[in-house]
N, C-alpha and C positions, 0 to 999 in steps of 0.2 A: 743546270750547267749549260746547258742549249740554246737558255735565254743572255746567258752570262758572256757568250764568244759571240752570241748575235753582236748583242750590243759593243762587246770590243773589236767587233768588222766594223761598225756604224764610226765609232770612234775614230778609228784610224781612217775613215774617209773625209769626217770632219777636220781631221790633224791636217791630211792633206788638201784640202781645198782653202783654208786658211793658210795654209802654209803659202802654198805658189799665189793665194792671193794676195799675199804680203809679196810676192818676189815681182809679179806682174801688176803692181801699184807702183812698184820704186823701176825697175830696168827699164820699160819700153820708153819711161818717159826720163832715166838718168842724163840721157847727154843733152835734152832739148833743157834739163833746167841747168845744169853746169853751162851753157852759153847764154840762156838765157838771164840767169839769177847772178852766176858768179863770171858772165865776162868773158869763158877762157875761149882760146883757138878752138878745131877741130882737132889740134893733133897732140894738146894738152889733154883735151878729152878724153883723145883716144888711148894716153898712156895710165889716166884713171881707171877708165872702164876695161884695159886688158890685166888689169890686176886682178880684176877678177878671177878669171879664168886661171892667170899664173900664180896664186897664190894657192889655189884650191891644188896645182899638181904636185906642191912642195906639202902643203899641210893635211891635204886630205888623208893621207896613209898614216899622219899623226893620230888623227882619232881612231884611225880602225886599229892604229899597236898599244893607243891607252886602252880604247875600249875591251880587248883582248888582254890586258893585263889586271884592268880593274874589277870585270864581270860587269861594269854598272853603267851596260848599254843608254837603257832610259835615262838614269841621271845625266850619262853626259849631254845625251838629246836635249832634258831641258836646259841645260848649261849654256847649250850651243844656241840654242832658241831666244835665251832671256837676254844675252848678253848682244846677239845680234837683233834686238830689237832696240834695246837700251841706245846703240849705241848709230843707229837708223834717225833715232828720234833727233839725237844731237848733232848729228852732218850738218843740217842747215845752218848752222850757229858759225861755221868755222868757214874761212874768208881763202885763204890768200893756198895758191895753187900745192906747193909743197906739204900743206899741211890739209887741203882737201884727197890727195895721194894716200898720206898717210893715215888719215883716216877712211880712208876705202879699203885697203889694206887691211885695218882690225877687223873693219865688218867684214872683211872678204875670210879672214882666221877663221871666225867665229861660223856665216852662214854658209864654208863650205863643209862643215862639220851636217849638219839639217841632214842634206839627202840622202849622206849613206850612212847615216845612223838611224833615219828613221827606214831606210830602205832594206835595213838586216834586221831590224825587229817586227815590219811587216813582209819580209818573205819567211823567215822563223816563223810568223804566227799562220800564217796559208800552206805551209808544208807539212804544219802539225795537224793544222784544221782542214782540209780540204776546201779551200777556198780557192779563188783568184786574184792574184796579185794584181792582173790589168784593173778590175774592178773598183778595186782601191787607187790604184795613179793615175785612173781615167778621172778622178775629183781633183788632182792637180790642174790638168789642163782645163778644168771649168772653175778653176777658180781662178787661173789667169788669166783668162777671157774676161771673166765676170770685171776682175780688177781693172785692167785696161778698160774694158767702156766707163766703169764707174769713174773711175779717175780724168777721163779725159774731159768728162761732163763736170765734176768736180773744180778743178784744176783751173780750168777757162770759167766757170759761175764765181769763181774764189778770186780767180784775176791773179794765183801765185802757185808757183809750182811746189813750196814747200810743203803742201798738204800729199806730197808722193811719201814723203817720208813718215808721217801721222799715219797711214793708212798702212805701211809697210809694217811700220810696229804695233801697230794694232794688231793687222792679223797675225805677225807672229803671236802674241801673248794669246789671242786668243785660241789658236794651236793648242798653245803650252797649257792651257786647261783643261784638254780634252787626256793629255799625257797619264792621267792617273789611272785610264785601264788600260794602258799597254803593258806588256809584260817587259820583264827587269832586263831580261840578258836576250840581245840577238845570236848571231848564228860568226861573228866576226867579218869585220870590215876592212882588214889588212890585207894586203896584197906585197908578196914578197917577190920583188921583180929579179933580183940577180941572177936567179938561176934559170928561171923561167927564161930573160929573156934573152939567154947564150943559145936555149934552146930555138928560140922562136926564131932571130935573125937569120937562122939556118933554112927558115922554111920560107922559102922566094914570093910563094901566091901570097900568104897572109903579109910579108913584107907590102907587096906592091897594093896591097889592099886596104894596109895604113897611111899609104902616099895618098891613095884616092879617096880615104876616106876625111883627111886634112882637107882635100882639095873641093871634095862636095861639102862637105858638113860644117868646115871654118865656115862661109860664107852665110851661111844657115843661119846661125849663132848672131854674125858679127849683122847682120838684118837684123835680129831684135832689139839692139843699141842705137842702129841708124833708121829704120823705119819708119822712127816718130819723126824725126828730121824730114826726111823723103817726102812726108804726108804733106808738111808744112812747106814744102818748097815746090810741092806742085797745085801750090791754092789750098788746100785742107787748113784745119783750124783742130783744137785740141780736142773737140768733143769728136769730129773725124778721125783721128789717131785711134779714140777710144775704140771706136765702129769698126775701124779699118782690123786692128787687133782681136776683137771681139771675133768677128769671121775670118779670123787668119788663125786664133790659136783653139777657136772654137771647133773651128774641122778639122782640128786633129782628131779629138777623141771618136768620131763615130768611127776613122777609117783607122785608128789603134786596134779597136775592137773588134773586126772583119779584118785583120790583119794577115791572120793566122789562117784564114777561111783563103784569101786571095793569096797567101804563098804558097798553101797547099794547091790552090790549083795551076798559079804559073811558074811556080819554081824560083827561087829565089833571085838569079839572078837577072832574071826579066824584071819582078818587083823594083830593084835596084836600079836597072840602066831605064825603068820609068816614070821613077821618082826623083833619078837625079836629071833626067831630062825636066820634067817638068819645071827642077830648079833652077835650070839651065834657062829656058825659055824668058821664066820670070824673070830673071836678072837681066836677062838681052832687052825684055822690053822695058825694064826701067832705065836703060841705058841713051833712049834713044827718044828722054823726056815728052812723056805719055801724058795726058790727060787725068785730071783726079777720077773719073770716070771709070775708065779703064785701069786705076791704080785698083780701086775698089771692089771692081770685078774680079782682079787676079790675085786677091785676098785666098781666097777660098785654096786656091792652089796649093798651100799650106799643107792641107791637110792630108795632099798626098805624097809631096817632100817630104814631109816630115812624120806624120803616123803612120806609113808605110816604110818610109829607109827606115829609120828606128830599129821595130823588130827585127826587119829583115836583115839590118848590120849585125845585129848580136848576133844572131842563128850561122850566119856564114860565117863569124868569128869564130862560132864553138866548134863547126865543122872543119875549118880550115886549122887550127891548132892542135895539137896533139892533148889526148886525153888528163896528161901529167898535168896539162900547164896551161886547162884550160880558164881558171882564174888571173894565171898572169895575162892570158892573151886579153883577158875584158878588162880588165886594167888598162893594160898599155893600148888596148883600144880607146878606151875614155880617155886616156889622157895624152894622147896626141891628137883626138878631135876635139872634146869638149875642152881641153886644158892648150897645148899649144897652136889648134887649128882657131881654136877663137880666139886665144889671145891675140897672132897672126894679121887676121883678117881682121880682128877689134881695132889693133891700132895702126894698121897702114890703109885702114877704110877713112882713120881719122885722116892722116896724113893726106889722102887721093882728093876727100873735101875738100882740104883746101888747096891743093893745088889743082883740081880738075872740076871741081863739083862734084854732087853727089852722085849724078851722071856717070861721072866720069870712076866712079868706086862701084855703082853696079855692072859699068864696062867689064872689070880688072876681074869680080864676082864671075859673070858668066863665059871667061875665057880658063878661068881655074875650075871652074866646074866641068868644063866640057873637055880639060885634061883629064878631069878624076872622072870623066864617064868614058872615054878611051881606056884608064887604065881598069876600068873594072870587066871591057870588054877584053884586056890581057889577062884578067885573073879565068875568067870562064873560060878561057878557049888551052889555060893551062890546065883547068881540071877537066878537061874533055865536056864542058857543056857549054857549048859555043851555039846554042838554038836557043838564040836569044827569044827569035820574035818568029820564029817557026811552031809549027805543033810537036808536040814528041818532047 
């Protein structure tokens, strides 16, 4: 039996590093091939690639109320897997903007279903088994690293960007192989906001801590869409995107993992106003058209924006919302950062391209982030812990 949940930890680490290596094969390099393959503006782009985002905040609660009515967690998982691969494959075939929309759309149905279907039958199986969940989503981020260099090296030897989508569906399928020792039923994926969020609106810190978290975390997001771009217009070349990517989404994972170690020792909301400073930094100096040099060096930065806000946004979410309705609070947390805070920033970064440059969108990035690190210095000083950067 011992050997038996071994091997279905191992599983579910392969699910997920296939998995984001299919998402980090097709996203980092999505808008560089929609302009460069199919033609379109930036701000056509930009309304492609915020479907993502906005389609995941209308459909994602679909899967957690099927899955909750059918018991057949896993099935839906491979459902959601096969079908967003299938349909990955055949993007490239389809030409004219309307119906490149609409087909980002289906795959956006289908692969927003992946995360939190596979996310409630691997935290179901570490609550049963004493494991750790970081363990497992720490193979996400090395599989999107992995993907982005491989891809960028690819992509530039092939001379055509459609090998984003062969690679995307690949490693979905080969995911969906690994499926056969996860268990059947997660733990439920639905999130019932009505009530929850009569409650929440009441409570002013966690409010003002969804503004700033739109205001840091959109910008976050909507850099993974433009970054490849970025690479390319300050001299970079596609095997450089891959690189650039590789040590941006590569340092996330070590500092996920000492996550816990470093907010136990500065308290969370220091963790927070030094991670979105960091983000903050970043975006000011790509504002102010850097050097590939210097693009390259502030790769790494990544790793503290992002695998340190990360945990530390959940943790102040749970504490700042009341016990009841702490599932609606991570909900409506997800889906006003990762759902309308990227859509947001996805399609008016497209819009700032082109009317300012790309300059001119990491401008607009680190003037909204250094609003959302003002407001989170308002959420501390309303819960009596305004020692930010003091001892104590």
């Amino acid at each position: 039996m011992q050997d038996y949940n071994h091997k279905t930890y191992r599983f579910f680490q392969i699910y997920y590093f296939f998995t984001f290596f299919g998402f980090g094969s097709l996203f980092p390099l999505l808008s560089i091939f929609l302009e460069n393959e199919k033609g379109l503006n930036h701000t056509q782009i930009g309304l492609i690639i915020a479907a993502l985002p906005l389609v995941t905040i209308f459909v994602q609660p679909l899967w957690g109320m099927i899955s909750d009515h059918t018991k057949r967690t896993r099935r839906l998982l491979a459902i959601a897997t096969l079908l967003a691969a299938l349909l990955g494959v055949l993007y490239p075939v389809w030409q004219e903007f309307l119906i490149l929309y609409i087909g980002m759309v289906a795959i956006a149905i289908f692969q927003s279903g992946i995360v939190p279907l596979s996310d409630s039958l691997s935290l179901s199986y570490v609550q049963k088994h004493g494991r750790q969940y970081g363990n497992i989503r720490l193979w996400g981020a090395v599989g999107f690293a992995v993907a982005v260099f491989v891809l960028g090296r690819v992509t530039e030897a092939a001379g055509s960007l459609n090998w984003i989508f062969v690679f995307f569906g690949g490693g979905l399928i080969v995911a969906l192989l690994s499926l056969s020792r996860f268990p059947k039923h997660g733990e439920g994926v639905a999130v019932s906001f009505r009530e929850g969020v009569k409650v929440l609106s009441k409570q002013k810190s966690f409010m003002i801590f969804l503004v700033s978290n739109f205001l840091v975390f959109g910008p976050v997001l909507a850099n993974n869409y433009y970054f490849g771009t970025f690479i390319l217009t300050v001299g970079g070349t596609l095997t450089a995107v891959g690189i650039a990517f590789l040590f941006a989404a590569g340092s996330e994972a070590p500092f996920m993992k000492v996550s816990q170690f470093i907010i136990d020792r500065l308290g969370i909301f220091r963790v927070l106003i030094i991670s979105s400073s960091v983000s903050f930094v970043r975006w000011f100096v790509y504002a102010f058209e850097p050097s590939s040099e210097i693009v390259y060096a502030t790769t790494i930065m990544q790793g503290i924006s992002v695998g340190l806000y990360i945990p530390a946004a959940l943790i102040l979410v749970r504490e700042l919302a009341p016990k009841d309705v702490i599932a609606t609070a991570v909900g409506l947390y997800s889906a006003v950062g990762n759902g309308l805070g990227n859509a947001f920033f996805t399609f008016i970064g497209g819009v700032l391209i082109d009317a300012f440059h790309v300059f001119g969108m990491y401008g607009f990035f680190s003037v909204m982030t250094f609003i959302g690190m003002v407001l989170i210095t308002v959420v501390s000083k309303r819960e009596g812990k305004y020692i930010i950067f003091q001892g104590g």
